[in-house]
C-alpha positions, 0 to 999 in steps of 0.5 A, spaced: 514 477 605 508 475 602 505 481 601 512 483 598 511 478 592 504 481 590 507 488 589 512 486 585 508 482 581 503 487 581 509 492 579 511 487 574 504 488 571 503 495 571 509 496 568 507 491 562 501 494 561 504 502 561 510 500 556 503 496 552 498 501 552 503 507 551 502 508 543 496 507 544 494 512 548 499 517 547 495 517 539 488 518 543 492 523 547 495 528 541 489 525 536 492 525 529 489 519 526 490 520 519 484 519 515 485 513 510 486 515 502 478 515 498 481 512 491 476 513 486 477 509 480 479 510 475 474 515 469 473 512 463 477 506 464 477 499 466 471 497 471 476 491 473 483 491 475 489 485 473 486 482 480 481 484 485 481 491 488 483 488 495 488 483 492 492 489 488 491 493 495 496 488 499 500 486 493 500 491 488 508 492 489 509 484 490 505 485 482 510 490 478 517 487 482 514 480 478 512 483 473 520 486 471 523 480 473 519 476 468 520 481 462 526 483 463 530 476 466 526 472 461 523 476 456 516 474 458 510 480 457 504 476 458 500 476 465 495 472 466 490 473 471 486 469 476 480 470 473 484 466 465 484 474 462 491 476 460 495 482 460 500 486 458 505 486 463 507 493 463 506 500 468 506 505 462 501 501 457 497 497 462 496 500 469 497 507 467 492 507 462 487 507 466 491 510 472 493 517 469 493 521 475 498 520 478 497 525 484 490 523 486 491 516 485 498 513 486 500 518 491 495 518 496 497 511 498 504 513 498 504 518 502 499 515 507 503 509 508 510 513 508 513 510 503 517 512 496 516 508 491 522 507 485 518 507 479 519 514 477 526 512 477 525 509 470 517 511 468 515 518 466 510 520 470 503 520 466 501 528 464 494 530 469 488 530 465 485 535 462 478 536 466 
Protein backbone atom coordinates (compact mmCIF):
# COMPACT_ATOMS: atom_id res chain seq x y z
CA UNK A 1 0.00 0.00 0.00
CA UNK A 2 2.76 2.01 0.65
CA UNK A 3 4.44 1.85 -2.48
CA UNK A 4 1.37 2.37 -4.03
CA UNK A 5 1.03 6.06 -2.49
CA UNK A 6 4.65 7.03 -3.89
CA UNK A 7 3.74 6.03 -7.36
CA UNK A 8 0.99 7.98 -7.71
CA UNK A 9 2.84 10.74 -6.25
CA UNK A 10 5.70 9.98 -8.36
CA UNK A 11 3.05 10.12 -11.52
CA UNK A 12 1.51 12.98 -10.05
CA UNK A 13 4.99 14.99 -10.33
CA UNK A 14 6.01 13.54 -13.57
CA UNK A 15 2.77 14.37 -15.18
CA UNK A 16 3.32 18.10 -13.74
CA UNK A 17 6.49 18.38 -14.82
CA UNK A 18 5.73 17.39 -18.77
CA UNK A 19 2.50 19.78 -19.13
CA UNK A 20 5.27 22.65 -17.21
CA UNK A 21 8.08 21.99 -19.38
CA UNK A 22 6.21 20.93 -22.74
CA UNK A 23 6.35 24.72 -24.27
CA UNK A 24 9.51 24.77 -23.68
CA UNK A 25 10.93 21.90 -24.93
CA UNK A 26 8.79 21.74 -27.92
CA UNK A 27 10.60 25.25 -28.86
CA UNK A 28 14.02 23.91 -28.45
CA UNK A 29 12.68 20.93 -30.24
CA UNK A 30 11.43 22.63 -33.44
CA UNK A 31 14.15 25.70 -32.84
CA UNK A 32 12.61 29.06 -34.37
CA UNK A 33 13.35 31.43 -31.73
CA UNK A 34 13.04 34.58 -33.51
CA UNK A 35 15.59 37.14 -33.37
CA UNK A 36 14.75 40.45 -31.24
CA UNK A 37 14.14 43.54 -33.77
CA UNK A 38 17.79 45.59 -33.85
CA UNK A 39 15.94 49.31 -33.99
CA UNK A 40 18.37 52.01 -35.07
CA UNK A 41 17.82 55.31 -33.88
CA UNK A 42 16.46 57.59 -35.46
CA UNK A 43 19.06 59.37 -38.58
CA UNK A 44 19.47 62.87 -37.85
CA UNK A 45 17.06 63.26 -35.47
CA UNK A 46 16.57 63.66 -31.51
CA UNK A 47 19.40 61.73 -29.52
CA UNK A 48 16.77 61.40 -26.61
CA UNK A 49 13.16 60.52 -26.88
CA UNK A 50 9.94 61.87 -24.73
CA UNK A 51 11.32 59.34 -22.12
CA UNK A 52 13.86 57.00 -21.55
CA UNK A 53 14.54 54.32 -24.37
CA UNK A 54 13.66 51.59 -21.97
CA UNK A 55 10.52 53.39 -20.46
CA UNK A 56 9.11 53.92 -24.17
CA UNK A 57 9.79 50.35 -25.06
CA UNK A 58 7.25 48.92 -22.19
CA UNK A 59 4.97 52.03 -22.43
CA UNK A 60 5.06 53.76 -25.45
CA UNK A 61 1.54 52.48 -26.48
CA UNK A 62 0.23 53.39 -22.61
CA UNK A 63 2.03 56.98 -23.72
CA UNK A 64 0.07 57.69 -27.23
CA UNK A 65 -3.52 56.42 -25.65
CA UNK A 66 -2.80 59.26 -22.83
CA UNK A 67 -1.83 61.52 -24.96
CA UNK A 68 -5.18 61.37 -27.23
CA UNK A 69 -7.19 61.43 -24.05
CA UNK A 70 -5.67 64.61 -22.77
CA UNK A 71 -5.76 66.67 -26.41
CA UNK A 72 -8.93 65.31 -27.12
CA UNK A 73 -10.86 65.10 -24.04
CA UNK A 74 -9.32 68.08 -22.37
CA UNK A 75 -7.77 70.10 -25.04
CA UNK A 76 -4.41 69.95 -23.26
CA UNK A 77 -1.29 69.26 -26.25
CA UNK A 78 1.59 69.84 -23.45
CA UNK A 79 3.77 66.92 -22.41
CA UNK A 80 6.11 67.47 -19.85
CA UNK A 81 8.77 65.07 -19.32
CA UNK A 82 10.42 63.30 -16.59
CA UNK A 83 13.23 64.78 -17.04
CA UNK A 84 11.10 69.08 -16.87
CA UNK A 85 11.61 69.34 -20.89
CA UNK A 86 7.87 69.57 -22.57
CA UNK A 87 6.63 68.39 -25.51
CA UNK A 88 4.25 68.39 -27.99
CA UNK A 89 1.79 65.92 -27.56
CA UNK A 90 1.22 64.72 -31.19
CA UNK A 91 2.43 61.01 -33.38
CA UNK A 92 2.77 63.25 -36.51
CA UNK A 93 4.72 66.29 -35.28
CA UNK A 94 6.55 64.87 -32.58
CA UNK A 95 7.25 60.97 -32.64
CA UNK A 96 7.13 60.99 -36.57
CA UNK A 97 9.84 63.50 -36.96
CA UNK A 98 12.11 61.57 -35.97
CA UNK A 99 10.70 58.38 -36.59
CA UNK A 100 10.21 58.37 -40.27
CA UNK A 101 10.57 55.25 -41.51
CA UNK A 102 7.65 53.41 -40.49
CA UNK A 103 8.80 50.04 -42.00
CA UNK A 104 12.32 49.79 -40.15
CA UNK A 105 11.20 51.20 -37.02
CA UNK A 106 7.41 50.96 -35.89
CA UNK A 107 7.16 47.99 -37.54
CA UNK A 108 9.46 45.67 -36.87
CA UNK A 109 8.49 45.56 -32.81
CA UNK A 110 4.71 45.03 -34.26
CA UNK A 111 5.48 42.47 -36.10
CA UNK A 112 7.86 40.96 -33.37
CA UNK A 113 5.56 41.09 -30.88
CA UNK A 114 2.24 40.21 -33.11
CA UNK A 115 0.50 43.00 -32.55
CA UNK A 116 -1.59 45.53 -34.90
CA UNK A 117 -1.74 48.79 -34.03
CA UNK A 118 -4.77 51.24 -34.95
CA UNK A 119 -2.72 54.26 -35.31
CA UNK A 120 -2.85 54.17 -38.94
CA UNK A 121 -6.41 54.19 -38.55
CA UNK A 122 -6.30 58.13 -38.49
CA UNK A 123 -2.40 59.00 -39.02
CA UNK A 124 -1.06 58.83 -42.45
CA UNK A 125 1.72 56.67 -42.66
CA UNK A 126 5.10 58.79 -42.89
CA UNK A 127 6.69 58.78 -46.79
CA UNK A 128 10.17 56.56 -46.60
CA UNK A 129 13.05 58.57 -46.87
CA UNK A 130 15.14 59.30 -49.60
CA UNK A 131 18.63 57.56 -48.83
Amino acid sequence: MNKRGEMLTGLVIAVFLVLVLSPILYNFAVGNARSVPDLKPPPGGEKQCVESKEWMRGNHMQLLFDWRETVVREGNRTYRASDGKEYNMSLTSECLSCHTNKDEFCDQCHDYLKVKPYCWDCHIVPPKENA
